[in-house]
VOKE-883976 format. One line per 4 residues: number of its first residue (from 1); their letters; for each residue x, y, z of N, C-alpha, C, O. Coordinates in steps of 0.1 Angstrom, whole numbers, always signed. Layout:
<atoms>
NUM) a) X,Y,Z,X,Y,Z,X,Y,Z,X,Y,Z ~ ... .
</atoms>
This chain:
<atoms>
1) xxxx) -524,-119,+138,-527,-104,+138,-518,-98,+127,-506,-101,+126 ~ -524,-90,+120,-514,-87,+105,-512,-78,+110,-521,-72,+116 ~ -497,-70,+108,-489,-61,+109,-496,-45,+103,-491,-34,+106 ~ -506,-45,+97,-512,-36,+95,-519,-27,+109,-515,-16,+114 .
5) xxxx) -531,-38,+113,-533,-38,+126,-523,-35,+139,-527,-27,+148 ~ -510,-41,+141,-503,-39,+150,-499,-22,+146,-499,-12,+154 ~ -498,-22,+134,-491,-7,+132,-499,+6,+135,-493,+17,+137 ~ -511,+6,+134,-522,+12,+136,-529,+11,+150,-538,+18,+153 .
9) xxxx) -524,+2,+157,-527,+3,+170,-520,+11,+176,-525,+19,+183 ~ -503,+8,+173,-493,+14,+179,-496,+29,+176,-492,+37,+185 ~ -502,+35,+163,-504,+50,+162,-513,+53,+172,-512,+65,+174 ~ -522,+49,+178,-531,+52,+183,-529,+54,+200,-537,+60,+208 .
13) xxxx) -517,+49,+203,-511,+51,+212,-516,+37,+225,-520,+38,+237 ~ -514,+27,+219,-515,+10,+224,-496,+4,+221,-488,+2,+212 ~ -498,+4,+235,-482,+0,+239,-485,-19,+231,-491,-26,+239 ~ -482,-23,+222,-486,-37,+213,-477,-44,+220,-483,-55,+223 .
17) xxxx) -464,-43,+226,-456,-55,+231,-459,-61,+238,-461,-73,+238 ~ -461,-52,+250,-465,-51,+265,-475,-59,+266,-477,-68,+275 ~ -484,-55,+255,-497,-61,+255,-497,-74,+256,-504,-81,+263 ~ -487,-77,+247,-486,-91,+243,-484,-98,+246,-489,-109,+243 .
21) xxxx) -471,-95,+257,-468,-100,+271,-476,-103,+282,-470,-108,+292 ~ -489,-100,+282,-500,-102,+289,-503,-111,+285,-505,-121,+292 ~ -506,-111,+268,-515,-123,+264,-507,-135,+259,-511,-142,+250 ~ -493,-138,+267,-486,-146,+268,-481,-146,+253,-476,-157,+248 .
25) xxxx) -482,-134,+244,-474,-136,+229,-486,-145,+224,-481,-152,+215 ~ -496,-146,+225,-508,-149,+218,-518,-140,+211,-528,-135,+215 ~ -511,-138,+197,-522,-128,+189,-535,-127,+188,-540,-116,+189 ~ -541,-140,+187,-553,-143,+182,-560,-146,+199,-572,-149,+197 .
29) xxxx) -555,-145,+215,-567,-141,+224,-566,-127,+225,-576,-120,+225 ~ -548,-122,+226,-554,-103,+223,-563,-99,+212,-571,-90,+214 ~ -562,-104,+202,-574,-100,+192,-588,-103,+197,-597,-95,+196 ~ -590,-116,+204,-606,-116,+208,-605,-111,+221,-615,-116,+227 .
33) xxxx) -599,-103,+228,-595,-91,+237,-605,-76,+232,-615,-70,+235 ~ -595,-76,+224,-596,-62,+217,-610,-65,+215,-618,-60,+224 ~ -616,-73,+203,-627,-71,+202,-638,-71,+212,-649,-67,+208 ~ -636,-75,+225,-646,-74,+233,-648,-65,+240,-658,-62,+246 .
37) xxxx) -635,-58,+240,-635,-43,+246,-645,-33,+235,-651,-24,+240 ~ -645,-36,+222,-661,-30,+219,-675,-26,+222,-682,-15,+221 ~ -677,-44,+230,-688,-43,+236,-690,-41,+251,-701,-41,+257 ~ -677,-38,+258,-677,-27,+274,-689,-14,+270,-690,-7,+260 .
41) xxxx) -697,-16,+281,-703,-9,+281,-699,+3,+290,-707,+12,+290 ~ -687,+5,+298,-685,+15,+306,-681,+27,+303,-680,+36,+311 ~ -679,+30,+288,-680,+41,+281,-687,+46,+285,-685,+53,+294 ~ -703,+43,+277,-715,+47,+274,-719,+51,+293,-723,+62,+296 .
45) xxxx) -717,+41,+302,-721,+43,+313,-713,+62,+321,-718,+71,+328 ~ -698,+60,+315,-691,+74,+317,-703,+83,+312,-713,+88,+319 ~ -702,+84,+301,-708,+94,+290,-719,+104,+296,-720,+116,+299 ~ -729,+87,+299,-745,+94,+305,-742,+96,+323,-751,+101,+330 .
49) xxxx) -731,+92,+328,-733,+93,+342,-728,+113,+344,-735,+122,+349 ~ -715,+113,+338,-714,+126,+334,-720,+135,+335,-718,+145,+342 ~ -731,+132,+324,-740,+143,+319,-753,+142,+326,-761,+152,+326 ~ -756,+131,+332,-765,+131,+350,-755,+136,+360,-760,+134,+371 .
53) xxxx) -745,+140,+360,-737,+146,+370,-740,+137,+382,-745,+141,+393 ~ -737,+125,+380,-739,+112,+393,-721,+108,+393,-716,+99,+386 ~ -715,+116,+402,-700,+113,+404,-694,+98,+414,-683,+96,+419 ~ -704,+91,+414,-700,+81,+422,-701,+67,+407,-694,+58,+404 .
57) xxxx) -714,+72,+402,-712,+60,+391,-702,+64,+378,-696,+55,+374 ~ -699,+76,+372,-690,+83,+362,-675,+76,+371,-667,+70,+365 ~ -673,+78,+385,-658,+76,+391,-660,+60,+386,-654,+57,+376 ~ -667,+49,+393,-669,+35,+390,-666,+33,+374,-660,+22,+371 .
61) xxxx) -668,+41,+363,-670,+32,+349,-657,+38,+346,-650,+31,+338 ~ -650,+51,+352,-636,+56,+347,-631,+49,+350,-627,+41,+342 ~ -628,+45,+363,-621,+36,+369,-617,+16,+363,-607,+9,+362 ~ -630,+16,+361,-628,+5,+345,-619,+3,+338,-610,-5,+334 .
65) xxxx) -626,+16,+335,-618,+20,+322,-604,+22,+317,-597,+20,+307 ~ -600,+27,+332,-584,+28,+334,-579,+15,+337,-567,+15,+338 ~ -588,+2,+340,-581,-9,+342,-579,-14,+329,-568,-13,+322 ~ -590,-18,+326,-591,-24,+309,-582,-16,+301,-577,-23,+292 .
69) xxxx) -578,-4,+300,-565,+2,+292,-552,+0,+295,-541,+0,+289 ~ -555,-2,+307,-542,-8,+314,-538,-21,+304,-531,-20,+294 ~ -544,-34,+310,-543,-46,+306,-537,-46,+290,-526,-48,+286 ~ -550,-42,+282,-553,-41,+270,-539,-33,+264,-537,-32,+252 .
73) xxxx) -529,-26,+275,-522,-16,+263,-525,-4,+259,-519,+4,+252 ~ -538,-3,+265,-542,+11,+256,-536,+26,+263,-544,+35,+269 ~ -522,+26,+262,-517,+35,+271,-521,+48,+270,-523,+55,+280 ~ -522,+53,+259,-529,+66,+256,-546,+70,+266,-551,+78,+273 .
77) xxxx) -547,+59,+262,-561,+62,+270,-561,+61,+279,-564,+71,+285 ~ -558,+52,+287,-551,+52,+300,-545,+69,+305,-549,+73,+315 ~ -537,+74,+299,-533,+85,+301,-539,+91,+303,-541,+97,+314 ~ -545,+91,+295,-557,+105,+294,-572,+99,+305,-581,+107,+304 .
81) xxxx) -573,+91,+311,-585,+89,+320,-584,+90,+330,-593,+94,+337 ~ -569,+88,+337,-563,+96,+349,-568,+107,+358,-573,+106,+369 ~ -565,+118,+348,-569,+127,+352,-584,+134,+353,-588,+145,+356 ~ -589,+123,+347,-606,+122,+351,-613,+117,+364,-622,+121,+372 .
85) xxxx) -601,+101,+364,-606,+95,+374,-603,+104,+389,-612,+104,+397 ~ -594,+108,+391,-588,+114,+399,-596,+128,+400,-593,+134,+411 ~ -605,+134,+393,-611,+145,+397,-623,+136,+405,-624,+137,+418 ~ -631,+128,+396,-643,+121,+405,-637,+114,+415,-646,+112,+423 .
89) xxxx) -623,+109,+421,-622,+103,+430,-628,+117,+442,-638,+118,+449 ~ -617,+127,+441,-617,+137,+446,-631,+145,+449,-631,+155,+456 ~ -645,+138,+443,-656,+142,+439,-662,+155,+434,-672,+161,+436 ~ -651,+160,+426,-663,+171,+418,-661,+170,+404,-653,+161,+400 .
93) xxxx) -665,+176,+395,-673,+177,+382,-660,+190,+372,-663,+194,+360 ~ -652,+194,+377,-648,+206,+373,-640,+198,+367,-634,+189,+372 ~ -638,+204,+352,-628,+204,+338,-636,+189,+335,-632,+184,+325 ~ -643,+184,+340,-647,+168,+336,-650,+168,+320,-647,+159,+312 .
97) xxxx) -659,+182,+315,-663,+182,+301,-653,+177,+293,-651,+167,+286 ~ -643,+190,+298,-631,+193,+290,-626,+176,+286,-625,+172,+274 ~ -623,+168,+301,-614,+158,+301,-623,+145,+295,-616,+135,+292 ~ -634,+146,+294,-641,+139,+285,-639,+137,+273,-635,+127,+268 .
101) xxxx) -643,+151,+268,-638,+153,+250,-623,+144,+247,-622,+136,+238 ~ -615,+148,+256,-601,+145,+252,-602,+127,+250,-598,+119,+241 ~ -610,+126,+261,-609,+107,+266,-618,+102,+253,-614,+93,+246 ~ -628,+107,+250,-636,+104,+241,-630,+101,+224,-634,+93,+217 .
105) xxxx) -619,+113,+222,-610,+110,+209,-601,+99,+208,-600,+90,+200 ~ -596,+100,+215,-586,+87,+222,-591,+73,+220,-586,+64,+213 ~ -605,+74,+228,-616,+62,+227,-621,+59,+212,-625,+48,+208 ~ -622,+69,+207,-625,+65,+196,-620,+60,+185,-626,+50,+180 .
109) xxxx) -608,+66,+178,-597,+64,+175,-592,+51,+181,-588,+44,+171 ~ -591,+44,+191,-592,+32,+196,-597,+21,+185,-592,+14,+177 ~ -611,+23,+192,-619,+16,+188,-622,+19,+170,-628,+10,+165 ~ -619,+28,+162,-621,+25,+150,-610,+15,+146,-612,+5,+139 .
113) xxxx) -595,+20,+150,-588,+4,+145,-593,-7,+148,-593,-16,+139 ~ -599,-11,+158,-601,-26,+158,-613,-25,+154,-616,-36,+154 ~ -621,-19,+151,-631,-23,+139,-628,-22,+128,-637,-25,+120 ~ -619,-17,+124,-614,-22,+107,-611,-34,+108,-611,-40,+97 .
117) xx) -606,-41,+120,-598,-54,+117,-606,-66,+126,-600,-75,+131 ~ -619,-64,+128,-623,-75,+136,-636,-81,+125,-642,-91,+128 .
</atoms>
């Protein structure tokens, strides 16, 4: 994994050590990590559960979500899905827009580093 990538993850707010300590200091399975976190579909499932206002499946894909950022490092996002999951645990819908947008920048910004580099 070229130092470009590690450096640009770390702006993005991906704890890179930690990570790596998961993937036992193996660059090249956190990299086919990363990239598979692309194809999670639990985004998309947040997104449209949301916006069907179905708080039991939106709580299930946050909740994911906060795992897989866990693992993966992706502390920022992690951060920021918290306080999402934690409204749907609690089951209602209130600031969820709001906390979307935020999770959604985060997520994206994410995911465009590792698509410059996969």
């Amino acid at each position: 994994m070229g130092e470009n990538l590690k450096s640009e993850l770390i702006a993005v707010g991906v704890d890179y050590e930690s990570a790596l300590e998961r993937f036992m200091g193996k660059e090249n399975l956190y990299q086919r990590f990363l990239i598979k976190f692309l194809d999670d579909k639990n985004f998309q499932s947040l997104e449209e559960s949301l916006r069907d206002k179905d708080i039991e499946e939106a709580f299930k894909s946050a909740h994911t979500i906060k795992g897989l950022s866990g693992n993966l490092g992706f502390n920022k996002l992690s951060d920021t899905v918290v306080p999402l999951v934690e409204a749907l645990r609690a089951g209602t819908l209130e600031n969820t827009d709001d906390m979307f947008a935020e999770l959604k920048k985060v997520y994206e910004d994410i995911c465009g580093v590792i698509c410059k580099y996969k």
